[in-house]
C-alpha positions in Angstrom: 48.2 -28.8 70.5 49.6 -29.9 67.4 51.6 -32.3 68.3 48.3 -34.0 70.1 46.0 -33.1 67.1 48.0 -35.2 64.8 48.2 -38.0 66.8 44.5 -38.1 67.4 42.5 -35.5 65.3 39.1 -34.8 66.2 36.8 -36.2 64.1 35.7 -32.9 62.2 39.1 -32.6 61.0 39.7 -36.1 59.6 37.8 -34.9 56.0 39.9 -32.3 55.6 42.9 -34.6 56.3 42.3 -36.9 53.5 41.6 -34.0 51.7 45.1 -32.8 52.1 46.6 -36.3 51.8 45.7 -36.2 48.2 47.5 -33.4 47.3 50.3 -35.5 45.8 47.9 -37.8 44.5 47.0 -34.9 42.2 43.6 -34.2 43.0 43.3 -32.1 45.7 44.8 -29.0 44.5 42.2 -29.2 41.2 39.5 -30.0 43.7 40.7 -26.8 45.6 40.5 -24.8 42.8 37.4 -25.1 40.8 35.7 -25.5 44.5 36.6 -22.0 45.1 36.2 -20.4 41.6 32.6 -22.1 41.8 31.6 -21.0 45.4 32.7 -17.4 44.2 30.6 -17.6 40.8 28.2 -18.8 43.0 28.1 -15.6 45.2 28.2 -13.3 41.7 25.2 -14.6 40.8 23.5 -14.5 43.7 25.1 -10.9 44.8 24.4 -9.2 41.2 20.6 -10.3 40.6 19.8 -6.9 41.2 22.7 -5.7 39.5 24.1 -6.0 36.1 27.7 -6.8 34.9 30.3 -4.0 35.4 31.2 -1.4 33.1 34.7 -2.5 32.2 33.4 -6.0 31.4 30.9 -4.9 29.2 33.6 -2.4 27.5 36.0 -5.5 27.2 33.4 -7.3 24.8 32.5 -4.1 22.7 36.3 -3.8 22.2 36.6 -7.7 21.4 33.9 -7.7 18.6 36.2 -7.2 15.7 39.2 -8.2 15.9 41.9 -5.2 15.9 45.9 -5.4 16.5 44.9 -2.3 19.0 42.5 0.7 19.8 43.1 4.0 21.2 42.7 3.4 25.0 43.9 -0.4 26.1 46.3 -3.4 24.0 43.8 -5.9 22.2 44.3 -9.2 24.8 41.4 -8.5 27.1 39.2 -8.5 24.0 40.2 -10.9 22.1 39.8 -13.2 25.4 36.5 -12.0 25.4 35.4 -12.4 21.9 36.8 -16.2 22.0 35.1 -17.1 24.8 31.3 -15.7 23.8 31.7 -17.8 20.2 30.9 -20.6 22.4 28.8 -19.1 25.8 25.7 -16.8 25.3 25.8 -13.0 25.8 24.4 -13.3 29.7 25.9 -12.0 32.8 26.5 -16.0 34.3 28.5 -16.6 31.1 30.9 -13.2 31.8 30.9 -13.9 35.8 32.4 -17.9 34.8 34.4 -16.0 32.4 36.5 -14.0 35.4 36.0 -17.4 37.9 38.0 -19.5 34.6 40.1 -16.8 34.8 40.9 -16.6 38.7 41.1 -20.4 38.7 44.1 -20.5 35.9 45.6 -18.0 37.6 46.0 -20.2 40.9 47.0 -22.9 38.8 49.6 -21.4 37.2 50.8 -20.1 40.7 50.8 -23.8 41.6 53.2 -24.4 39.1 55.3 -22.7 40.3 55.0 -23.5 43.6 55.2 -27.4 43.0 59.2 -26.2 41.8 59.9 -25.6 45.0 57.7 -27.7 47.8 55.4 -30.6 47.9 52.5 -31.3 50.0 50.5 -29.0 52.2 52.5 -26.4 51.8 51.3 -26.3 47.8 47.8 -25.7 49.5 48.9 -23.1 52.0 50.1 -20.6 49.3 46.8 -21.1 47.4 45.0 -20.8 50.8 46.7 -17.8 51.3 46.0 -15.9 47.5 42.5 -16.8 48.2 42.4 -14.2 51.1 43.3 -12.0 48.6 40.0 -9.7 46.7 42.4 -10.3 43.9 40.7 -14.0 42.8 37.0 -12.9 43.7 36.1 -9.4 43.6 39.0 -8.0 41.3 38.4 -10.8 39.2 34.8 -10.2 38.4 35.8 -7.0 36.2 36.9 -9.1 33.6 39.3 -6.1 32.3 42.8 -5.1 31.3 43.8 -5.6 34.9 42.2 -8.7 35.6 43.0 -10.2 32.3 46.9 -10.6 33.9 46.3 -12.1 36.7 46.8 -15.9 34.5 49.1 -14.4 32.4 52.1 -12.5 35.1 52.8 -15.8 36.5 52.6 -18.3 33.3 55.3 -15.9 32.0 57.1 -15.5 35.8 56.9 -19.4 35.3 58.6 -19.8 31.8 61.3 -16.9 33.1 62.3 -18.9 35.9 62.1 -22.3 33.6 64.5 -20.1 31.3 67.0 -19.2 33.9 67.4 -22.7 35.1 67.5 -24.7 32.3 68.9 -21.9 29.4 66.6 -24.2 27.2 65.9 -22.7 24.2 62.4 -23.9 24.6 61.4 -22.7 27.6 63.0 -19.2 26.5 60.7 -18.9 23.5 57.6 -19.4 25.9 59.2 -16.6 28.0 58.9 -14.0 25.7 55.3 -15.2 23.9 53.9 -14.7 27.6 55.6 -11.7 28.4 54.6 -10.4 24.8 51.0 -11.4 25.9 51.4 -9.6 28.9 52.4 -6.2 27.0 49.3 -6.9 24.6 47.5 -7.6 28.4 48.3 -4.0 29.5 51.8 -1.6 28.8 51.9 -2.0 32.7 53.5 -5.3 32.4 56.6 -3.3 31.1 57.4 -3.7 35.1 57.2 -7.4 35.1 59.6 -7.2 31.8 61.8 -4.9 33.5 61.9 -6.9 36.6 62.4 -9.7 34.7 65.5 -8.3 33.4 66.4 -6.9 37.0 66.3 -10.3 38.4 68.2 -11.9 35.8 71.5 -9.0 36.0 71.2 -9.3 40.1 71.3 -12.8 40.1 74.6 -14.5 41.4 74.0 -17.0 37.8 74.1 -14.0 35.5 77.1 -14.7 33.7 76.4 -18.6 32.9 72.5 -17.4 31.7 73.9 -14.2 29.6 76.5 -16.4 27.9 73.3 -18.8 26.7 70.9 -18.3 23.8 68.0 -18.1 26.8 67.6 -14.3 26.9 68.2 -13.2 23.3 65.8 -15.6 22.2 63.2 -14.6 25.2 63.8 -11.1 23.3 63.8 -11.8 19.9 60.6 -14.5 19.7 58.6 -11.6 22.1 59.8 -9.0 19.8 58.2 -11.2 16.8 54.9 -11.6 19.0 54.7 -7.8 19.4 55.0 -7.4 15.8 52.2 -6.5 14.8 51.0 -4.7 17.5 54.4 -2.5 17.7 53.2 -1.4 13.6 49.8 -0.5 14.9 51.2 2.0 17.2 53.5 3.4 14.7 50.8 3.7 12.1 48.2 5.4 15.1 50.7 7.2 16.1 50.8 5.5 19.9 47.3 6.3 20.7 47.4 4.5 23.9 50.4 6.2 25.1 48.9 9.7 24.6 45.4 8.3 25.8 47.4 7.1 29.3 49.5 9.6 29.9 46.0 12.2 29.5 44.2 10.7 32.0 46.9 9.7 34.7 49.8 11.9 33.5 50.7 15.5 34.4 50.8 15.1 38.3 53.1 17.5 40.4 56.2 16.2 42.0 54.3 16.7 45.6 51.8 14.7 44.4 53.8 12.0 42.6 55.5 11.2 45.7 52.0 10.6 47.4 50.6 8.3 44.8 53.9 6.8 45.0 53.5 6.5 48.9 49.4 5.5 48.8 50.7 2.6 46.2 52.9 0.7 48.8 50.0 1.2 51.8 47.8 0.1 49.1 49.8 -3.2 48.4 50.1 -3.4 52.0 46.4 -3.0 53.2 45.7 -6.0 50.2 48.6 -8.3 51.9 47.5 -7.9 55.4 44.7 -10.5 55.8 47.4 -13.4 54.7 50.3 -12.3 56.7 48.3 -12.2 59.2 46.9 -15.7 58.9 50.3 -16.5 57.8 51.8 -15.1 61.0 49.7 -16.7 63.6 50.0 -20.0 62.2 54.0 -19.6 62.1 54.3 -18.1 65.5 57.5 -17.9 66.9 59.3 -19.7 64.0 59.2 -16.2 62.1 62.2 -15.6 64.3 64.1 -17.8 62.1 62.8 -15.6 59.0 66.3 -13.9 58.4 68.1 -17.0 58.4 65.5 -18.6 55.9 66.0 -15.3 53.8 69.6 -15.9 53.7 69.2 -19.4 53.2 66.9 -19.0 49.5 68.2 -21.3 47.2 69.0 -19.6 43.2 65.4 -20.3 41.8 63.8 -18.5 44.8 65.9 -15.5 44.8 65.1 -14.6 41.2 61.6 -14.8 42.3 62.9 -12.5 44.9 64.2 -10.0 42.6 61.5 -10.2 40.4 58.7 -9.3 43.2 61.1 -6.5 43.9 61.3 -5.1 40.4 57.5 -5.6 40.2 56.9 -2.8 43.6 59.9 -0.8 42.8 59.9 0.0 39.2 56.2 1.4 39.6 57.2 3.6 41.9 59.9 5.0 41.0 58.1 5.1 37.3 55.4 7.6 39.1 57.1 9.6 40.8 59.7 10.3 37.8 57.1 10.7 35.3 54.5 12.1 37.7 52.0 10.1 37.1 49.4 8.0 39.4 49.6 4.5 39.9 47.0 2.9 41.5 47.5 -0.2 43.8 45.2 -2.3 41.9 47.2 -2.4 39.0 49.8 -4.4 40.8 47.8 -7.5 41.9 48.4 -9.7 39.3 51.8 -9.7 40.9 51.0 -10.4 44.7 51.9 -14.3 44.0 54.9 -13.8 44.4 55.3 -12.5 48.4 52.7 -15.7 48.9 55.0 -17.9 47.2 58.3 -16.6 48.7 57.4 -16.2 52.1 55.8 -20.4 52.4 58.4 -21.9 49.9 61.6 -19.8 51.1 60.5 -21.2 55.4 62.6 -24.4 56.5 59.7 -25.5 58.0 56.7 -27.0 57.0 53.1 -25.8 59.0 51.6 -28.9 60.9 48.3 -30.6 59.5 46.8 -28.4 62.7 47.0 -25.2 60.9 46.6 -26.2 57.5 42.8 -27.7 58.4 42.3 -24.5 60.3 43.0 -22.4 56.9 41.0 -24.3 54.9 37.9 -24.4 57.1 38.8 -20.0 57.7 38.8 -20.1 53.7 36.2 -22.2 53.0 34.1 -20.4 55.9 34.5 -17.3 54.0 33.6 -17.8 51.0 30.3 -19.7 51.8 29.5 -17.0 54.4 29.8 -14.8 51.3 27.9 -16.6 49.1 24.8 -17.8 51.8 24.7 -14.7 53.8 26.5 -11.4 51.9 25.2 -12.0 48.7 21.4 -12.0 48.9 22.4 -8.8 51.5 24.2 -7.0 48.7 21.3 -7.7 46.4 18.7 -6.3 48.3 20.9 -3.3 49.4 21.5 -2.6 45.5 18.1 -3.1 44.9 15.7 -1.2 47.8 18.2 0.9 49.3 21.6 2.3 47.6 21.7 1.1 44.0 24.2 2.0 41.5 24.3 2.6 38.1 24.6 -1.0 37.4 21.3 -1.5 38.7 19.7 -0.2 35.9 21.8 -0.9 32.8 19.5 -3.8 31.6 16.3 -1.8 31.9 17.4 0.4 30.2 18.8 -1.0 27.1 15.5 -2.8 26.7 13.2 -0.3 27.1 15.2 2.1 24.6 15.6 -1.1 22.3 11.8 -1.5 22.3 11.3 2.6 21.6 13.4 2.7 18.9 11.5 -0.6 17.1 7.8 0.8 17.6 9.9 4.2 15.8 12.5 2.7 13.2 10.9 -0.9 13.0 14.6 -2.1 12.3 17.6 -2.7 14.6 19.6 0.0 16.3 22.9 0.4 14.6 24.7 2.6 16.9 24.7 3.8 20.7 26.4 6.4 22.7 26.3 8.5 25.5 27.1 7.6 29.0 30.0 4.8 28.7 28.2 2.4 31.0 24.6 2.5 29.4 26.2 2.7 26.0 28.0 -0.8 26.5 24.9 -1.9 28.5 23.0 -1.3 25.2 25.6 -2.7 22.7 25.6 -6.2 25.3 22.2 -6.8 26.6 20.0 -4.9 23.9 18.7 -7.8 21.6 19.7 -5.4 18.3 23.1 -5.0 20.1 23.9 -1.9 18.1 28.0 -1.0 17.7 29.7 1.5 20.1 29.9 4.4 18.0 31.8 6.8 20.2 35.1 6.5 19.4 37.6 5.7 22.3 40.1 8.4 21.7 37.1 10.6 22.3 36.1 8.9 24.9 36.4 11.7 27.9 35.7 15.0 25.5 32.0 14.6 24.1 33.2 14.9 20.6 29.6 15.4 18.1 28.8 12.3 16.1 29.7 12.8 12.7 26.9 13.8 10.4 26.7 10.7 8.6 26.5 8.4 11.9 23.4 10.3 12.8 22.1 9.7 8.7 22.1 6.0 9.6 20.7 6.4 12.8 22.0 6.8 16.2 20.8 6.8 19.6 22.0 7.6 23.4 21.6 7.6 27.2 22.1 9.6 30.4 21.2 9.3 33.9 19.3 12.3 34.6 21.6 13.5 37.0 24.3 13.3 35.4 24.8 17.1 34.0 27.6 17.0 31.9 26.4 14.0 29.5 22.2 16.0 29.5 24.6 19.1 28.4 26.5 17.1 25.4 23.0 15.3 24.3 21.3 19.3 24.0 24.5 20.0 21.7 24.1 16.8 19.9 20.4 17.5 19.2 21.0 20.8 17.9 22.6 19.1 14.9 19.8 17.3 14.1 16.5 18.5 13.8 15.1 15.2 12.9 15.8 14.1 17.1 13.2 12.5 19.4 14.4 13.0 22.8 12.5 11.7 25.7 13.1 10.6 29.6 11.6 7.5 31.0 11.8 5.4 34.4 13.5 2.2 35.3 12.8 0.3 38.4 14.3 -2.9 39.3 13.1 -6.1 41.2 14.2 -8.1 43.1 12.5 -11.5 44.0 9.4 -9.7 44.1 10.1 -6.7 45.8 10.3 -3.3 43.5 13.5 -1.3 44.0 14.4 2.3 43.9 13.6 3.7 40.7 16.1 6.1 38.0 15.2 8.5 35.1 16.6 8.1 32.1 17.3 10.6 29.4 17.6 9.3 25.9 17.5 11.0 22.1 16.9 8.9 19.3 18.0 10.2 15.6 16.3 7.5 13.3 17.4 6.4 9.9 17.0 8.3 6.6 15.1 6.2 3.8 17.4 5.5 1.3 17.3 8.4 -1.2 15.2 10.7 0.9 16.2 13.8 1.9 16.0 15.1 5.4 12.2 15.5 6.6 10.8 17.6 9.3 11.3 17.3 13.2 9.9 14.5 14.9 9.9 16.2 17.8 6.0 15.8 18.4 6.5 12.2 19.1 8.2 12.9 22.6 4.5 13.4 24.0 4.2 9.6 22.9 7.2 8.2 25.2 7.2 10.4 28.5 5.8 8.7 30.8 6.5 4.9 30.1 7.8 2.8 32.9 10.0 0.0 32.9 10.1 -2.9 36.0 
């Protein structure tokens, strides 16, 4: 069938073969690319208009909007990224969801890249056809977040490694270690991509003529130099990440280590199994040459080998030493490289017949998504199952517009459940600082007395118990409170959707000089019973 299809193609598929003719030509694979990233963006905004950006996105810009060498809970990267890119796009939810499609669509470049080392032609567009099966590029993506915020920056820095091996240029070293210093500054889990880096580079039969080079010691030295500053953060904070990870994820039995280690492979393996299996029925019986291909990698793609292997191993062995968890999701910034092993490492080359049918299955996906699943997922968030992302606009508006008709002045500061207190800080037009401090983050420590002086504010969902208990402690400190509920309901297209309460107290500003006045509390009667659409 192949065989007759390129000899005569039917005339649906003859688009699609020009397409893929000018991949050498050097427009295809672009073309591919930003075609994807915008059908995806595309199905964001459709999918979220009854929804609101997600909470790690919003936290990523509070933590970009001073510039900082570090904070308590993540490296700087992901919020620096984001504080760059909104000096020049608007504080809106499109500008955030082109922010993680950008992002997705270096990424596959930068896989290209690499692939382009190794094959020419379709099979360039096969390994991107395959990564974009992956929820890595689309769904992943859209939490623009400490995870997400590798997926460009694992394989630019695979790339320079495996540039640096080759060539032992000194050149080519140096942007080695800046990207794998990025990649720390990214997230301390790329301390597996490092380590596999160094795996792959001892395993490999060329260690001796790389080691005797100044590749690797200036890979170590210039990354060492672009950690600087960040390595004297942590020793003047005292490693406040490290205590802040190994609190929340740390402190796991061995039982259970060995469970999270086990539920991390499946996990890696669930995400792979839509592209091998794609992969699979297009190869068909040639995968019974797979061995001999294996056996057959040439130097280049066997220290990508090594280097996938270092990037599954080392995590797991990491948990269940340490007993810790590891979720899958952390890894798939690094599932490139199976994609880009498995195509480039084959001796043969898939025929046009299975290429086409790839692109039209990928291409059929994602405008399926965006046409059909999005507007679906809309109106499900809205009318019948929303989240809390449904209602984090709505909210910071209507307690922006409460605290004006009280304070008449901005709202400095906001706290109180993570989500609405980043909702507030992004979408409120007073966009008041985060004032709960991240090393805090998970024990409702009180706001210091002087916080509430200047004036303060925060929000809970009604249901949620544990954040209504911390606000009645918080209130206690300060007689001077207004505390209030009130109702969100969102819309969509016309059609009013499921509606939340809201619990918020307000502690407004002291008049400079003035001592503490009486309660306010008598203005709660004033604000009960509003409603927000």
């Amino acid at each position: 069938m192949a065989a007759r299809s390129a000899v005569a193609p039917a005339r649906w598929r003859r688009p699609f073969l020009t397409f893929l003719d000018g991949i050498e030509k050097g427009w295809t694979i672009p073309v591919l690319i930003v075609g994807f990233a915008g059908i995806w963006l595309l199905f964001l905004v459709i999918a979220y208009q009854s929804g609101d950006l997600h909470a790690d996105a919003l936290e990523t810009w509070t933590l970009g909007r001073q510039f900082a060498w570090g904070n308590p809970k993540h490296p700087p990267l992901m919020g620096w990224v984001a504080r760059l890119w909104t000096l020049v796009f608007p504080l809106t939810d499109w500008s955030f969801q082109l922010l993680s499609m950008t992002n997705a669509a270096v990424s596959l470049w930068a896989v290209d890249l690499i692939a382009r080392r190794f094959v020419r032609g379709d099979s360039r567009a096969v390994i991107l056809l395959l990564l974009m099966l992956l929820p890595a590029y689309q769904f992943h993506a859209q939490r623009f977040n400490a995870n997400t915020v590798l997926l460009a920056i694992w394989p630019l820095a695979t790339y320079c490694f495996l540039r640096s091996y080759e060539t032992r240029a000194v050149g080519w070293a140096a942007a080695a270690g800046v990207l794998a210093a990025l990649a720390m500054l990214g997230k301390y889990y790329s301390i597996f991509l490092i380590g596999s880096f160094a795996l792959a580079a001892i395993v490999h039969p060329q260690r001796a003529v790389y080691f005797r080079s100044w590749a690797p010691w200036v890979s170590t030295l210039v990354g060492l130099i672009a950690l600087g500053p960040h390595i004297h953060w942590l020793v003047k904070t005292g490693a406040a990440p490290f205590t802040y990870a190994m609190q929340v994820h740390g402190g796991i039995d061995f039982g259970q280590s060995l469970i999270e280690a086990s539920m991390f492979l499946l996990g890696l393996a669930a995400t792979l199994a839509l592209p091998a299996i794609v992969w699979v029925l297009s190869a068909e019986l040639r995968l019974k040459y797979f061995s001999a291909d294996f056996r057959a990698m040439g130097p280049g793609l066997l220290l990508l080998f090594w280097v996938f292997i270092g990037t599954v191993l080392l995590p797991v062995v990491t948990t269940v030493t340490l007993g810790t968890d590891m979720p899958s999701l952390w890894a798939l910034q690094g599932l490139f490289l199976p994609a880009v092993l498995i195509v480039c490492g084959a001796r043969f080359t898939l025929e046009r017949l299975y290429v086409v049918n790839m692109v039209v299955f990928v291409a059929g996906i994602a405008i399926i998504a965006a046409v059909v699943a999005a507007p679906i997922h809309a109106i499900y968030r809205n009318s019948i199952n929303p989240n809390e992302r449904t209602y984090y606009r709505l909210a910071a508006q209507e307690l922006t517009d409460r605290w004006r008709q009280m304070a008449g002045r901005p709202m400095p500061r906001i706290s109180g459940d993570d989500g609405l207190a980043f909702a507030t800080a992004f979408y409120s037009l007073d966009h008041p600082v985060y004032s709960r401090p991240f090393r805090y983050q998970y024990s409702w420590g009180m706001p210091r007395a002087t916080t509430l002086q200047k004036g303060w504010a925060a929000m809970c969902f009604a249901t949620d118990s544990d954040c209504l208990m911390w606000m009645g402690k918080v209130a206690m400190l300060e007689p001077r409170h207004v505390r209030f509920d009130f109702e969100v309901q969102p819309r969509l297209w016309g059609q009013a959707g499921i509606p939340a309460t809201i619990s918020a107290l307000m502690v407004l500003p002291y008049a400079a000089g003035a001592t503490a006045p009486g309660p306010l509390s008598a203005s709660v009667e004033d604000f009960s019973s509003s409603h927000r659409q």
